[in-house]
N, C-alpha and C positions, 0 to 999 in steps of 0.2 A: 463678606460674611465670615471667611475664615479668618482674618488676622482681628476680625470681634471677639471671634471666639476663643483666640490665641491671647488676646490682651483679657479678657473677663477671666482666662483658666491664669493669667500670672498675677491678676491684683489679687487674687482669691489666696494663692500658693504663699502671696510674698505677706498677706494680713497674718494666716496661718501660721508660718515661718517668725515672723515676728512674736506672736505670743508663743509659741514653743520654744523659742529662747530664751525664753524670762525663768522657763521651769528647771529647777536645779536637778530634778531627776533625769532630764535628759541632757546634761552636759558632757556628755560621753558622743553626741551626735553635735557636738559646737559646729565640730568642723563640715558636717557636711550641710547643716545649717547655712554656714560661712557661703560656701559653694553653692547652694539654689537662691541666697541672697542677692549673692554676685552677677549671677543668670539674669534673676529677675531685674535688678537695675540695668543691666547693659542693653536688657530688651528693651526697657521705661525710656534709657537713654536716646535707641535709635529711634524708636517711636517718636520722642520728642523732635530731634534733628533732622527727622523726614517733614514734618509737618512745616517748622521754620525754613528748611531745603525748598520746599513747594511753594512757597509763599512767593520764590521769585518766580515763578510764572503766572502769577496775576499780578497784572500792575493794577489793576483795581484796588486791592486788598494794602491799607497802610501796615508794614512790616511792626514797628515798633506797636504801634496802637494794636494788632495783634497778637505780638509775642506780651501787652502788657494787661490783657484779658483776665478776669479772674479765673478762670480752669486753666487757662495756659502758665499762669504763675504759681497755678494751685500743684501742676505737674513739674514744675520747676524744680517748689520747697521740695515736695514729694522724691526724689531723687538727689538734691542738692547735700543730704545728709552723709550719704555713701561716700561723695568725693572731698567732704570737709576732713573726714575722717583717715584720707588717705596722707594728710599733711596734721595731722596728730591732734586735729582740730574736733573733738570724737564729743560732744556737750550728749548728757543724758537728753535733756531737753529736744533736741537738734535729730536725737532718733527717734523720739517719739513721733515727730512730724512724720514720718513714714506709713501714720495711719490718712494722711490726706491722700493716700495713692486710692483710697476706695472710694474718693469723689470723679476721679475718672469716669466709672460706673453711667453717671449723668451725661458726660459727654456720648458716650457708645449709644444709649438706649434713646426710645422717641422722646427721654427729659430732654436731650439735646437741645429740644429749639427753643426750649423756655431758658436758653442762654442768657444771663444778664438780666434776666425778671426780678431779678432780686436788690439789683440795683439801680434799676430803673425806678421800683416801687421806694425804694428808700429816695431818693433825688427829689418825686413827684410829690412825697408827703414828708419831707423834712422839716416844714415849719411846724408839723402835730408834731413829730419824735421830739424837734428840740423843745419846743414847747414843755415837754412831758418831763424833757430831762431838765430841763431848767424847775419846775416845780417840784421833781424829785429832790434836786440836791439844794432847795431851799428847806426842805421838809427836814430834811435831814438835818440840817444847820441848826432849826429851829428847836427838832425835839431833841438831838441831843442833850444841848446843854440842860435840857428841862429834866430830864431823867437821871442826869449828872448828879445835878445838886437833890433833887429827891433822894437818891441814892448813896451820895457819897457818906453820908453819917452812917445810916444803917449798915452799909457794907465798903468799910473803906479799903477794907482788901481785895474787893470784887471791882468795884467801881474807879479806879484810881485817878486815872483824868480822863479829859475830855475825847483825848484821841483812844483809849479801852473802849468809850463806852461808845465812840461813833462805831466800832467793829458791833457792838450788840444791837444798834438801830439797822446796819446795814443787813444784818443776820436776820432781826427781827422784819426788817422788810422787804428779803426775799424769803420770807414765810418756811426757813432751814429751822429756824431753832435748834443749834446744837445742844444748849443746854448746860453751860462751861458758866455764864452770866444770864441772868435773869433777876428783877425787881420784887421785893418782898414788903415795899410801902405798898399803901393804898393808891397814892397817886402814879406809884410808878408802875403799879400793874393797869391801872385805868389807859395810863398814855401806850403800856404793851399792848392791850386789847384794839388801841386806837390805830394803833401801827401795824398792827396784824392786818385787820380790814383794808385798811390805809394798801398793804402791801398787795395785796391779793387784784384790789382795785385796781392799784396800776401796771401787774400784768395783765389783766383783762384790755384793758383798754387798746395798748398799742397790739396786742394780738389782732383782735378784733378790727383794727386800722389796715391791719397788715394784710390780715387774710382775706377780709375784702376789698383791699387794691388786688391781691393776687388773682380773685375769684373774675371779678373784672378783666382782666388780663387777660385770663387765659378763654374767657366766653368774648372776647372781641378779636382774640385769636382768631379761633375756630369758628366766627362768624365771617370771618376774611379770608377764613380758610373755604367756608359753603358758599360763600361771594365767587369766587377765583374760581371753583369747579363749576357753581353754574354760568359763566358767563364764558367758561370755555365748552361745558355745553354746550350753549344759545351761539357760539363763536362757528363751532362741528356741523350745528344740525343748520346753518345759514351756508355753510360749504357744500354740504349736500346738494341741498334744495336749489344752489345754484347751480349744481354740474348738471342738472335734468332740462 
């Protein structure tokens, strides 16, 4: 319980720690900054090398298949940015990844056991996802060039080619509208309108695939879990009854 509470008070410290460096009002504390960073990865580190350390005394447990887990790889990137950086190798990108240290979190608490639920439910229902994804990027193929040539007279400085205006159908159909390009024909706002709906519809869909594989899941868990306590129940009270 304590080195829970030791890892939940350093992903806390080092998330913290991170956004207070980005503020230019405090670059007068870089350096001690620097120094609870430092803390905190060397802890990330030993933590990590404890766990891979442990691994050799279960031969049950395949090592690599282990170490190639998605929390275990998630804690990997999560610290691997610190030590790229010690060989000049410092990518802005590369530190951002230091926010994957708060999926830890899942590891420590009872999310724990729904380890790999997420990848499980993606494996089970991969032929609806690709499904989905195959008729999205037909859609997109198709209405592009239809709002193309709609557009390109009307606004030839908005519309320019085919690859401008697929950014406006993908924007258009994660329902973002930034508002940079938009159709000012009649057909091209009819096919906006159709893209809108178009878009909304299929986030709905694989949501609703998703979250009831999840819902599923986790209620055949917990019914395997009320299986397992009463049949060590019925296991106790047949113990009893014989020692009389």
């Amino acid at each position: 319980m304590l080195i829970q509470i030791l890892i939940f008070t350093n992903i806390f410290i080092s998330i913290i720690v991170m956004f207070l460096q980005t503020e230019k009002s405090l670059l007068e504390y870089y350096d001690i900054f620097s120094i609870i960073n430092f803390t905190n990865v060397m802890l990330f580190t030993l933590e990590y090398l404890a766990r891979v350390y442990a691994l050799g005394f279960n031969a049950r447990i395949n090592r690599f298949k282990y170490m190639t887990r998605p929390m275990m790889l998630i804690d990997l990137i999560a610290i691997l940015p610190f030590y790229l950086s010690l060989f000049n190798l410092d990518f802005g990108f590369l530190r951002a990844l230091r926010i994957l240290r708060i999926f830890k979190l899942f590891r420590l608490t009872k999310f724990a056991e729904f380890d790999g639920l997420v990848v499980s439910i993606v494996k089970e229902k991969k032929e609806e996802f690709i499904f989905i994804a195959i008729t999205l990027i037909v859609l997109l193929i198709t209405i592009t060039p239809l709002v193309y040539y709609f557009e390109k007279d009307a606004q030839p400085e908005v519309f320019i080619s085919m690859g401008t205006t697929m950014w406006w159908t993908v924007i258009t159909f994660t329902t973002v509208g930034y508002g940079d390009m938009y159709p000012i024909t009649l057909m091209g706002r009819i096919l906006t309108t159709f893209v809108s709906f178009l878009g909304i519809a299929f986030y709905a869909i694989p949501g609703s695939i998703f979250t009831s594989a999840l819902l599923e899941k986790i209620n055949d868990k917990k019914q395997r879990k009320r299986e397992k306590i009463e049949r060590e129940k019925l296991e106790k009270e047949k113990l009893e009854n014989s020692s009389f």
